[in-house]
Backbone bond lengths (Angstrom), bond angles and torsions (degrees), N, CA, C in turn:
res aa  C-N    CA-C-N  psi(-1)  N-CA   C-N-CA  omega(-1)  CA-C   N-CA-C  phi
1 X - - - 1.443 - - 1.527 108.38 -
2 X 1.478 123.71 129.47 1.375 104.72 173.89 1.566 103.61 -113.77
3 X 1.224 124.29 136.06 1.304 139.71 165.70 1.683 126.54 -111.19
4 X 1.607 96.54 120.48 1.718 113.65 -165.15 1.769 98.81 -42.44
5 X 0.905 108.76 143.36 1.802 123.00 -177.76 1.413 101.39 -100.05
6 X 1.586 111.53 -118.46 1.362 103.20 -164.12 1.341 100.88 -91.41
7 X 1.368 107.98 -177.86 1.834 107.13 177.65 1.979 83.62 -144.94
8 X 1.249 88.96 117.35 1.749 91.85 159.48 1.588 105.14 -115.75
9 X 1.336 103.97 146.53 1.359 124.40 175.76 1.002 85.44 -136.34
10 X 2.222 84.93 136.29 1.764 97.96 159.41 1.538 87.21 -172.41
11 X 1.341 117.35 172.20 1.351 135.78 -153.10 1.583 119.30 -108.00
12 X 1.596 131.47 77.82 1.119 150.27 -165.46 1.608 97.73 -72.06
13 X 1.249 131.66 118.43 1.511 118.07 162.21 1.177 122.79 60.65
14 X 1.235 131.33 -116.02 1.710 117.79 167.76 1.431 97.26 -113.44
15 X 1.036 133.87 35.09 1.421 115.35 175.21 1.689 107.89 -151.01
16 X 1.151 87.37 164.49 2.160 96.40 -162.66 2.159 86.05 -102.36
17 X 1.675 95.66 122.71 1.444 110.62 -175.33 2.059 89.64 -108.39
18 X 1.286 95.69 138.52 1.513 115.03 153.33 1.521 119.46 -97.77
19 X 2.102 100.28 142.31 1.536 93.19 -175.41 1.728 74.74 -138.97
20 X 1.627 95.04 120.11 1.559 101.71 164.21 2.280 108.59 -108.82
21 X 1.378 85.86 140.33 2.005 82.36 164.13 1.457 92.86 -126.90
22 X 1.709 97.67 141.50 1.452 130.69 -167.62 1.618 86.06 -92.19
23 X 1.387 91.00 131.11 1.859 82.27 158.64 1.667 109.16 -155.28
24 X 1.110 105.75 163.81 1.834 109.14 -158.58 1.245 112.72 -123.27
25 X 1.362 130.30 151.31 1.563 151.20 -162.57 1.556 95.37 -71.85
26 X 1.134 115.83 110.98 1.545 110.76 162.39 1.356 109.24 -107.83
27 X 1.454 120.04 106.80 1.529 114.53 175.04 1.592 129.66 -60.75
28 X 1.529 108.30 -27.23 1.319 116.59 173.05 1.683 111.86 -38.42
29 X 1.432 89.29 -52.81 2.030 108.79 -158.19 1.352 110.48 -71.22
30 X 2.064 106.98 -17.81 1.414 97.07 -164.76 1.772 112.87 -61.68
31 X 1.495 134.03 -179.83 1.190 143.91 166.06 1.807 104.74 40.00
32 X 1.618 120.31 44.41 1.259 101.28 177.81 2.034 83.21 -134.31
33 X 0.720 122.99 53.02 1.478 120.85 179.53 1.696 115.40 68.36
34 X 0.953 119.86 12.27 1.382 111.91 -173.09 1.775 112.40 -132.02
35 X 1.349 131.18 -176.97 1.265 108.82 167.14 1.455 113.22 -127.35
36 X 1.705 95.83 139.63 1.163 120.90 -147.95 1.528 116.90 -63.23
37 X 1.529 107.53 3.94 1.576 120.11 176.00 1.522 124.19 -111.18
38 X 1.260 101.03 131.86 1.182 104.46 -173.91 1.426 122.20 -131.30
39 X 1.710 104.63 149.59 1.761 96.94 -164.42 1.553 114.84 -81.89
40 X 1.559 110.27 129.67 1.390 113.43 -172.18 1.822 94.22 -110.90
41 X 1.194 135.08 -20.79 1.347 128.27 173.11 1.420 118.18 -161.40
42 X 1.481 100.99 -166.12 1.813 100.81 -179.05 1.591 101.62 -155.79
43 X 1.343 116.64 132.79 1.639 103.90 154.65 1.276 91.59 -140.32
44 X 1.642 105.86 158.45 1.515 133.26 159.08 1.039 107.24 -83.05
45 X 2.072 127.66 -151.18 1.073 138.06 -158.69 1.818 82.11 -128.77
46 X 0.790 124.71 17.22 1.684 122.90 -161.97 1.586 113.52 -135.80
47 X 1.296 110.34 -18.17 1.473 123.38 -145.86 1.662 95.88 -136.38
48 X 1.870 136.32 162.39 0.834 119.23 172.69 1.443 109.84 -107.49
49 X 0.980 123.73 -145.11 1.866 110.87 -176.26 1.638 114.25 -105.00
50 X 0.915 78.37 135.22 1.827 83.53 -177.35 1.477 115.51 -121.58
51 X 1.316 111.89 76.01 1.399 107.92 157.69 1.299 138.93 -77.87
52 X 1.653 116.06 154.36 1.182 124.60 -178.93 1.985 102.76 64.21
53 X 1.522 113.11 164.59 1.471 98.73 174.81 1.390 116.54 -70.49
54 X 1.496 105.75 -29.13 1.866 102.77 -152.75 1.760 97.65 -85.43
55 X 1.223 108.08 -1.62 1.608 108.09 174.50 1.375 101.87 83.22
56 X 1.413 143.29 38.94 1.697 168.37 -167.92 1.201 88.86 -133.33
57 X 1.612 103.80 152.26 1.684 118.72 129.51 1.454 133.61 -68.04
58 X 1.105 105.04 28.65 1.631 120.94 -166.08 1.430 113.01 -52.29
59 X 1.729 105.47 -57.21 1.308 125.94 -179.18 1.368 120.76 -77.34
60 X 1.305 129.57 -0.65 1.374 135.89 177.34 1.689 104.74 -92.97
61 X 1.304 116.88 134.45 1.382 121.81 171.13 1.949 95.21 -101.28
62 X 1.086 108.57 119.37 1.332 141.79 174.09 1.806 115.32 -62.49
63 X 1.790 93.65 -44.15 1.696 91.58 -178.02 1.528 108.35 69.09
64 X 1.206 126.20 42.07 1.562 131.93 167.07 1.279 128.77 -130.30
65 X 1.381 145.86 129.74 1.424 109.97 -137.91 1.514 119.32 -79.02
66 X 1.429 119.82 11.40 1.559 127.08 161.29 1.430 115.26 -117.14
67 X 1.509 113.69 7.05 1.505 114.50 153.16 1.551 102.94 76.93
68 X 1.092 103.76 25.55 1.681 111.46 178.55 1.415 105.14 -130.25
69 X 1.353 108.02 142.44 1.418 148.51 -172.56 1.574 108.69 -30.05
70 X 1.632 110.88 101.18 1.663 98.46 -163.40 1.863 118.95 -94.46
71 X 0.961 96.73 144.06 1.452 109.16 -161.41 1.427 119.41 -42.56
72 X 1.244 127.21 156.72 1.488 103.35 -160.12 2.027 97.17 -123.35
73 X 1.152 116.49 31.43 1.443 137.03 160.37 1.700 130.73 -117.62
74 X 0.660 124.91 109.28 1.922 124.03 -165.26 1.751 89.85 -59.60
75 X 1.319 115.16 125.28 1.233 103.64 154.87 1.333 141.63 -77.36
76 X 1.170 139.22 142.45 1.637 162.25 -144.54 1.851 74.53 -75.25
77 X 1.547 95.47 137.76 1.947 104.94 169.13 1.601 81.31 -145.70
78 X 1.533 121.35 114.58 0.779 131.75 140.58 1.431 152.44 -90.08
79 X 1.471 130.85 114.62 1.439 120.91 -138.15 1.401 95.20 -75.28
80 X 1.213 139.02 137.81 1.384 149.96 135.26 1.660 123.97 -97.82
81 X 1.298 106.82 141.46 1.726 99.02 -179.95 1.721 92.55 -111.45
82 X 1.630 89.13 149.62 1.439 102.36 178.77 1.434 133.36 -55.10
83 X 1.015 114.35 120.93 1.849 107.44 172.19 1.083 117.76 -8.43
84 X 1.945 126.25 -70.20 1.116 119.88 173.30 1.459 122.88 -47.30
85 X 0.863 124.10 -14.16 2.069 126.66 156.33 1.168 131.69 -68.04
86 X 1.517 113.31 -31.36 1.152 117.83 175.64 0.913 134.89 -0.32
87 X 1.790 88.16 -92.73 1.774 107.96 -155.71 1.527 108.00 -100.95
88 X 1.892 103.80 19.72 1.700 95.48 174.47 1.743 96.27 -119.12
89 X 1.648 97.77 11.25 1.744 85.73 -178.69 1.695 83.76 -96.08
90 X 1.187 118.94 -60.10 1.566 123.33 178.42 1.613 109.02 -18.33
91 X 1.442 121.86 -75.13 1.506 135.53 -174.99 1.449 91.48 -59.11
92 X 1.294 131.91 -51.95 1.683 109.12 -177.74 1.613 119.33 -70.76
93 X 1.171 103.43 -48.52 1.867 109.83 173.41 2.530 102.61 -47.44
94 X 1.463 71.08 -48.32 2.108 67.70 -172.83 1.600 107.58 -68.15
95 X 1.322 113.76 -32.02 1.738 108.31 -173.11 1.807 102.97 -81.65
96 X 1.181 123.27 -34.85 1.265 120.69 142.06 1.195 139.09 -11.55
97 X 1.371 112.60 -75.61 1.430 137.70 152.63 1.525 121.14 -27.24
98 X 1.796 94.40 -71.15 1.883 101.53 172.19 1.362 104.67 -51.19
99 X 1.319 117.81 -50.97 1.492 115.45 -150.39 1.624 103.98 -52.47
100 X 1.495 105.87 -35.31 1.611 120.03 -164.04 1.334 97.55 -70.27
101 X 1.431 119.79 -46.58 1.497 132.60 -162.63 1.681 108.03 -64.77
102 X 1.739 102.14 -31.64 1.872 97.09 -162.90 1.531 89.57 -86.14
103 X 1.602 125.38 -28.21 1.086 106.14 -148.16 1.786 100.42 -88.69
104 X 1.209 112.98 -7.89 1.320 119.03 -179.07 1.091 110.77 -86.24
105 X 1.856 122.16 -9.78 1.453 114.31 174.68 1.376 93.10 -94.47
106 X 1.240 145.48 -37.32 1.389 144.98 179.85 1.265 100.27 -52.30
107 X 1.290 139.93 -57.70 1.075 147.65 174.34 1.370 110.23 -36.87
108 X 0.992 136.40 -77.90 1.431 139.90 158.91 1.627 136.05 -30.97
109 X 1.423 96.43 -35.70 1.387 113.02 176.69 1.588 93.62 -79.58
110 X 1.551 142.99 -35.60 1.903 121.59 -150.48 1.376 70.24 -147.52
111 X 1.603 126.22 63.86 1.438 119.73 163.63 1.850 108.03 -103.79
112 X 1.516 110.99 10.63 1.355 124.06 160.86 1.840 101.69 -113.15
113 X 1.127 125.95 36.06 1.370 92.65 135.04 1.572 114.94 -151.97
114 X 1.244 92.70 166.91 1.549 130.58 -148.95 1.795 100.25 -26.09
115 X 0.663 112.93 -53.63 1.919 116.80 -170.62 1.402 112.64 -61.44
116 X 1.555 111.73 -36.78 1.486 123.37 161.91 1.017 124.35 -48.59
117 X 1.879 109.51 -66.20 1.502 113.45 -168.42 1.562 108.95 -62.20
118 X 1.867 117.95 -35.25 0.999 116.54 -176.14 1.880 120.07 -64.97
119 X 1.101 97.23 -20.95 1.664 113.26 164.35 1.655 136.06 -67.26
120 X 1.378 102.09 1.22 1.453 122.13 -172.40 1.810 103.91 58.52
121 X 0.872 113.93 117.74 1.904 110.51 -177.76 1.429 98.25 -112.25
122 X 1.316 121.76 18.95 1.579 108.41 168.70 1.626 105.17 -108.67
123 X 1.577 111.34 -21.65 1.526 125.66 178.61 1.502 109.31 -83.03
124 X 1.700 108.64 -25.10 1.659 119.65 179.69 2.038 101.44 -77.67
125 X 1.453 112.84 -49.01 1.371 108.83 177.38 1.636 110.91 -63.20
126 X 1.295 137.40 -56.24 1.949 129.93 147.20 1.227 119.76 -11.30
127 X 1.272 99.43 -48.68 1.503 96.15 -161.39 2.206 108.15 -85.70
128 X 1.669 97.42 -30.30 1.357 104.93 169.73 1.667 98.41 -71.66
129 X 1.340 137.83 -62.41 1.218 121.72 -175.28 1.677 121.96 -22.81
130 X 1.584 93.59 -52.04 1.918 98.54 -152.73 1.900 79.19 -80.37
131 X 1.481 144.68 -27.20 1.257 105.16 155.61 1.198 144.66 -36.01
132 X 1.765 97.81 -50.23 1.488 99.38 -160.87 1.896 99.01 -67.87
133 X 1.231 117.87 -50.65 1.675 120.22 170.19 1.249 106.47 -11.67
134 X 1.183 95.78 -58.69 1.840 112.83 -157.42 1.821 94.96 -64.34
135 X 1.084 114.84 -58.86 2.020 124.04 -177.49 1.554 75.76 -56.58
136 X 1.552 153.58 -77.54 0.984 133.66 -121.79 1.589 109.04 -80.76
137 X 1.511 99.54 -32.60 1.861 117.33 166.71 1.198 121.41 -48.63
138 X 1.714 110.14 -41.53 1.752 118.80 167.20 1.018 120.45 -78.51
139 X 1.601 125.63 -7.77 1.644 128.87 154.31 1.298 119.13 -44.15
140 X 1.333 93.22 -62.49 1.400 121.15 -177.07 1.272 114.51 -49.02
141 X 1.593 114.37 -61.89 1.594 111.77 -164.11 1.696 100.71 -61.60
142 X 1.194 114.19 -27.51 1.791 110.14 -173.78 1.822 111.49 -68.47
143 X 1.536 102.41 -31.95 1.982 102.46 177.64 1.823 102.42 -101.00
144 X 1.389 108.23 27.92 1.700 74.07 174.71 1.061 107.84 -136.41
145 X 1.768 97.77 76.81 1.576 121.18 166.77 1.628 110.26 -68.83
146 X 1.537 135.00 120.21 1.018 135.21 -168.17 1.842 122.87 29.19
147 X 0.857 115.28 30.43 1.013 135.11 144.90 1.678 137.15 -70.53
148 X 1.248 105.48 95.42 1.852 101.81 169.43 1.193 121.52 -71.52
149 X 1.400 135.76 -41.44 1.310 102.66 -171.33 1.591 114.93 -82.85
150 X 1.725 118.69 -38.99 1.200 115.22 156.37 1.403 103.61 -21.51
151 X 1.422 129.64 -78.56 1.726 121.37 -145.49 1.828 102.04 -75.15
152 X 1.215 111.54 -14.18 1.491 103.53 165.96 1.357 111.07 -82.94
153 X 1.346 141.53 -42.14 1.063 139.99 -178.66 1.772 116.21 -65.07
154 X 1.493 101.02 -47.80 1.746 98.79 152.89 1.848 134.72 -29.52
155 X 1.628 102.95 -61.19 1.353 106.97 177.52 2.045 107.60 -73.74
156 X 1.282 122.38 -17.57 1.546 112.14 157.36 0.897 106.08 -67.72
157 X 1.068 116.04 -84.47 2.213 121.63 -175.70 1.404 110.33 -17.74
158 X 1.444 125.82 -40.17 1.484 114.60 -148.98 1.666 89.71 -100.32
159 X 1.425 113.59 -45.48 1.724 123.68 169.79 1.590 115.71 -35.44
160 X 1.092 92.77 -64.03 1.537 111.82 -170.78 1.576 95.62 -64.08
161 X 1.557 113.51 -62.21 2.116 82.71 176.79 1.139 134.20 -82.84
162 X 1.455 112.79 8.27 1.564 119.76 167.15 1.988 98.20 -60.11
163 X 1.541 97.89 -56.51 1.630 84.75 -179.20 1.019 135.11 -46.32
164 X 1.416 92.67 -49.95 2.080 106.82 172.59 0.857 121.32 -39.84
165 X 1.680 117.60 -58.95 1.405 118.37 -175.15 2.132 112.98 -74.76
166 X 0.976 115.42 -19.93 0.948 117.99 -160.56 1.721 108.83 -107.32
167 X 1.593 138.91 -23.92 0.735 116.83 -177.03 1.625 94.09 -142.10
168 X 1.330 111.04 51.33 1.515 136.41 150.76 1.539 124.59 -31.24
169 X 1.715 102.15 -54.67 1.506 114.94 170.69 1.361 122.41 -55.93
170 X 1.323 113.03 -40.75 1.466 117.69 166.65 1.963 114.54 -50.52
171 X 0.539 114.39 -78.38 1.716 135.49 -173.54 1.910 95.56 -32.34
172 X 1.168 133.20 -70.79 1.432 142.71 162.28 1.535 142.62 -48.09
């Protein structure tokens, strides 16, 4: 990590010059009587930066585990599930799906009699919805090999019917 050191200002000719020194975390030095920073460079407002003497990053410890210069973009980690998952998340996410699909036509078809109505069938269709989400969420996680919006649309899908299914009682 390097953190700006001193800053002198003062007034060269007609104009006000800045002098910053860069100096860096040495963990060795910390808690042994000394301070744990040390100067690796300097620039003004006039001059370009000059670290370390030999004009390298030589003298800067980086803190990376090869001590080289760390990238200044987060890299992309895209979740993929393993092959061996595949084709048993697929068959579970799709039978999911049907299961939601037949039981919501059953539902509809014997939504006059007695065991149904007494079952609430507007809390029974909610509760089939945030299934099918859920089968449609395990679609998802199986195709969204480097894929962004798939893997964004995954963590809604699967969120959103965790609620459904789960905090149903609230809503009624």
């Amino acid at each position: 990590m390097l953190f700006l050191g001193r800053v002198s200002f003062g007034s060269f000719g007609d104009r006000d010059q800045a002098f910053y020194n860069l100096k860096n975390f040495d963990s060795s030095l910390f808690g042994v009587g000394t301070t744990p920073f040390s100067v690796v460079g300097s620039f003004d407002d006039e001059e370009e930066l000059n670290l370390c003497d030999d004009g390298t990053t030589s003298c800067i410890s980086w803190y990376t585990s090869d001590n080289s210069i760390p990238r200044d973009t987060h890299p992309h980690d895209y979740l993929s599930l393993p092959s061996y998952y595949f084709i048993p998340t697929v068959v579970f996410g799709s039978s999911i799906i049907l299961a939601s699909f037949l039981l919501s036509i059953y539902l509809i078809l014997n939504r006059h009699e007695k065991v149904l109505k007494v079952s609430q069938p507007y809390i029974l269709f909610t509760i089939l919805f945030g299934g099918m989400l859920g089968g449609i969420s395990l679609l998802l996680a199986a195709f969204m090999h480097d894929n962004e919006a798939a893997c964004v649309t995954y963590l809604w899908l699967s969120h959103l019917a965790f609620f459904i299914l789960c905090n149903i009682r609230l809503w009624f």
